[in-house]
N, C-alpha and C positions, 0 to 999 in steps of 0.2 A: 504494500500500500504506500502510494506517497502522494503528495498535493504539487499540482503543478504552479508554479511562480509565475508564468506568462499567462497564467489567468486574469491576472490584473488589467482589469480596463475594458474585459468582459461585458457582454451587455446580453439581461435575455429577451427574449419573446416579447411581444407586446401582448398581454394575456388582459382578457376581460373576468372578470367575478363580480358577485354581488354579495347584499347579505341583506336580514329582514329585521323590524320589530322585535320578533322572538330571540333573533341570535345575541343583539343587544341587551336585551332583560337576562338572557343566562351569563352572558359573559358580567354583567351585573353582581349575581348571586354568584357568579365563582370565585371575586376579591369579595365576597364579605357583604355585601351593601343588601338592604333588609328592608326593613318598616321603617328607620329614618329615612330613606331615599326613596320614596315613592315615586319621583319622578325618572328613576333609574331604572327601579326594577317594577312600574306594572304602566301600561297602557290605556287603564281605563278607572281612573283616580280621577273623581270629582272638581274639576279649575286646576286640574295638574296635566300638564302635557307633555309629555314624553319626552326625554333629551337624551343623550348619548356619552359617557363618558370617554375624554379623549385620550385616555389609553387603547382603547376598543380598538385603536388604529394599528395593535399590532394583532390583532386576531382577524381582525374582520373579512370577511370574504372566505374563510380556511374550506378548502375542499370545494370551491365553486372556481375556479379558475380556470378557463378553456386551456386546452391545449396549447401544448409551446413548452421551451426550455429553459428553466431557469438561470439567472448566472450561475449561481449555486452549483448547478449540477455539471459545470463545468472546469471547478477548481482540480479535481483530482480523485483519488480513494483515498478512503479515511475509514476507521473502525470509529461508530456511531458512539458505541459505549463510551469512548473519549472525551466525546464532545459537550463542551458547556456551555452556557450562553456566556461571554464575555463583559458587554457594554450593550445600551440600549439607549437609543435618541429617539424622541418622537418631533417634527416641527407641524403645527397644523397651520392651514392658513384659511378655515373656516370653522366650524364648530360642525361636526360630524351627521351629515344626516341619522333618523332613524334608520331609512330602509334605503337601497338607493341601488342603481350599478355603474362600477368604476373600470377603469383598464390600469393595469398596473406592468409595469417595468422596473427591474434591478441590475446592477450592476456591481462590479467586483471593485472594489475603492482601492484596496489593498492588501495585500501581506504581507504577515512580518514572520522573521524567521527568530525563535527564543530557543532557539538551540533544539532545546529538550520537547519543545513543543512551536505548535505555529499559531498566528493568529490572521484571522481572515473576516476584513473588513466591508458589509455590502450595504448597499444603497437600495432605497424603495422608492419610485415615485408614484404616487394613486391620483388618480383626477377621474371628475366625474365623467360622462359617456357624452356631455356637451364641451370636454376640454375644461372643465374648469377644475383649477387644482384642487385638492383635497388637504394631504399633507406629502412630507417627504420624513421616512422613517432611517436611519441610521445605527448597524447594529454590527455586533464583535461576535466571534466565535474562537474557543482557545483549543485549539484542539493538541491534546497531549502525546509525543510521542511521533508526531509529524516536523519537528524541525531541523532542524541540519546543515539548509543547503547552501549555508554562507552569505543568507540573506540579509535584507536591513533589521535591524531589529524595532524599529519604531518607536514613536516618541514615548517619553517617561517622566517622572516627575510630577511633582504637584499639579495636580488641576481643583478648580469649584473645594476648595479648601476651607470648611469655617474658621471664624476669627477663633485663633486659641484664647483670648482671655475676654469672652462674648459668651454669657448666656443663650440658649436660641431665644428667637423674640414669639419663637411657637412651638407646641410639644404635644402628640400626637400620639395615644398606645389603643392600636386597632387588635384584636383578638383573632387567628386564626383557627382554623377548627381541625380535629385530626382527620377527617374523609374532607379536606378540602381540596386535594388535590384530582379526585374523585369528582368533582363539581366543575374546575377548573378545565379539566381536559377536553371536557365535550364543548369548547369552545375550537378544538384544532389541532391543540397538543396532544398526541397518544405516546408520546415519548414513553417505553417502559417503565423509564429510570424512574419516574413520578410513582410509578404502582407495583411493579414489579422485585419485589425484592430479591432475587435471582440476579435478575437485572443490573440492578442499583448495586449487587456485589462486584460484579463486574467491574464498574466504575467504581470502587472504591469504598463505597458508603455503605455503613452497616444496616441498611433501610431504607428506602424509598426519598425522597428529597421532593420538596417544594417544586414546583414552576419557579424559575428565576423570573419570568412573565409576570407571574402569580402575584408573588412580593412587590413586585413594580407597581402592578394595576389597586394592591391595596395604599402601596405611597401615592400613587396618585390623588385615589380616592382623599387620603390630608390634604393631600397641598391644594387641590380644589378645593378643599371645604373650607382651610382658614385663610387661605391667600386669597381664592376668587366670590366667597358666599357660595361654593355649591354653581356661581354663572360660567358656565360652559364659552361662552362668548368671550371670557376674558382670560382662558387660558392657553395658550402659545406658544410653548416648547416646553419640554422635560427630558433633561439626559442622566445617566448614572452609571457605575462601574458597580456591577454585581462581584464583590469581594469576601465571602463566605456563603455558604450554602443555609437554607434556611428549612427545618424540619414541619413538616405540617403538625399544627398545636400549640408552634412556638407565637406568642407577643410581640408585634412590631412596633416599636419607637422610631417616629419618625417627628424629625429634631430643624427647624430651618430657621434661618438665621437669613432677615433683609438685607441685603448689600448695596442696594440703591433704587432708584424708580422702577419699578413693576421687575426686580430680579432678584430671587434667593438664594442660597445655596443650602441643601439640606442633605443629611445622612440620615439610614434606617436604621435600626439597630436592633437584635434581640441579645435585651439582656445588657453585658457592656461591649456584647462582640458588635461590630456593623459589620453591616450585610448589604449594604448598597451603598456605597461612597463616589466622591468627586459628581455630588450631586449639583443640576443646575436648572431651576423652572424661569423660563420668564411669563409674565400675565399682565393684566390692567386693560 
């Protein structure tokens, strides 16, 4: 098995998908959101009209995609069980329909060679079926035991760093539930490594592991709620380094700290470990 380096700059398919009302209410219910979020998770709440959480933009469409190839599927062979999610960026540039259908294209940004492992950088861009943009999503993959080839190793160092001697000016402990990953998947993910404990030995872990998706779309669900009131309309980008793995069951603290006009930086944390670092939302 090995990833090929002149993958870089790849570009796939122009693929069309959709997604509906319902896919958005489950993917809802799989970070966590309940009877406070009515307008998240039901369709037919009394002066409540339905809105869409803009994490939703890394699931949406999952398994409706026409044919065609992705970049992805052009980097190289890789044993699956290695694979983790690295970093995740979402930019929206409208607030996400309910139901809609889009055409989506990705592309291979980059990779880096860390010796012992690689990392491969792709690109999303989603726009609606009249051309008008959606968002453009931005995401890392580390995969272990694919590095070598005396490649770049890519940039390093501090990024979206809160201030060391700064309180956050927000604090945030969402509850996750032990069959949450259970909930989570039928949004697209069937990754084993979430359910199958066989599996997840494979990869190292003594049990089944979170969505690193998973955790993300419950940080979400804070930094909407204290950054924007819950207004879908005012929130605008979220990126983060998934930095420890996170068990279903465990307590997420999510910590963010204002840096200037409508931008935070915030870390997730279960416990004193974090689990999602070189966090950055911006909103207003």
């Amino acid at each position: 098995m090995a990833l090929d380096p002149n993958a870089v700059g790849s570009v796939g398919d122009l693929r069309t998908m959709s997604w509906t009302s319902k896919d958005a209410l489950l993917y809802a219910v799989g970070i966590g959101a309940g009877q406070a979020d009515l307008q998240f998770t039901t369709e037919n709440t009394k002066d409540t009209q339905q809105v869409v959480f803009p994490t939703f933009a890394v699931v949406a469409g999952a398994g409706t995609q026409s044919p065609g190839a992705s970049a992805m599927s052009k980097i190289g062979s890789f044993n699956f069980a290695l694979l983790v999610h690295g970093s995740q960026a979402v930019t929206l540039h409208r607030p996400i329909p309910v139901e809609a259908q889009a055409t989506v294209q990705d592309r291979v940004v980059a990779m880096y060679d860390k010796t012992k492992a690689a990392v491969v950088v792709m690109e999303n861009e989603v726009k609606l079926a009249s051309g008008e943009p959606l968002w453009t999503t931005r995401s890392s993959v580390f995969i272990r035991g694919e590095g070598g080839w005396g490649g770049d190793r890519g940039p390093s160092g501090p990024q979206n760093e809160p201030p060391a001697d700064q309180a956050p000016d927000h604090e945030v402990t969402l509850q996750t539930g032990p069959d949450q990953a259970f909930v989570y998947r039928l949004s697209g993910d069937r990754n084993p490594l979430h359910t199958d404990p066989s599996f997840a030995a494979i990869g190292g872990f003594d049990r089944p592991i979170l969505h690193g998706l998973c955790t993300y779309g419950f940080t979400g669900r804070a930094l909407l709620r204290e950054l924007c009131d819950n207004d879908v309309t005012k929130f605008h980008h979220i990126e983060g380094r998934f930095s420890s793995p996170v068990m279903p069951g465990d307590a997420l603290t999510v910590k963010m700290w204002r840096t200037g006009e409508g931008e935070a930086v915030f870390t997730t944390s279960v416990g004193d470990r974090v689990v999602i670092d070189q966090g950055l939302v911006r909103f207003g």
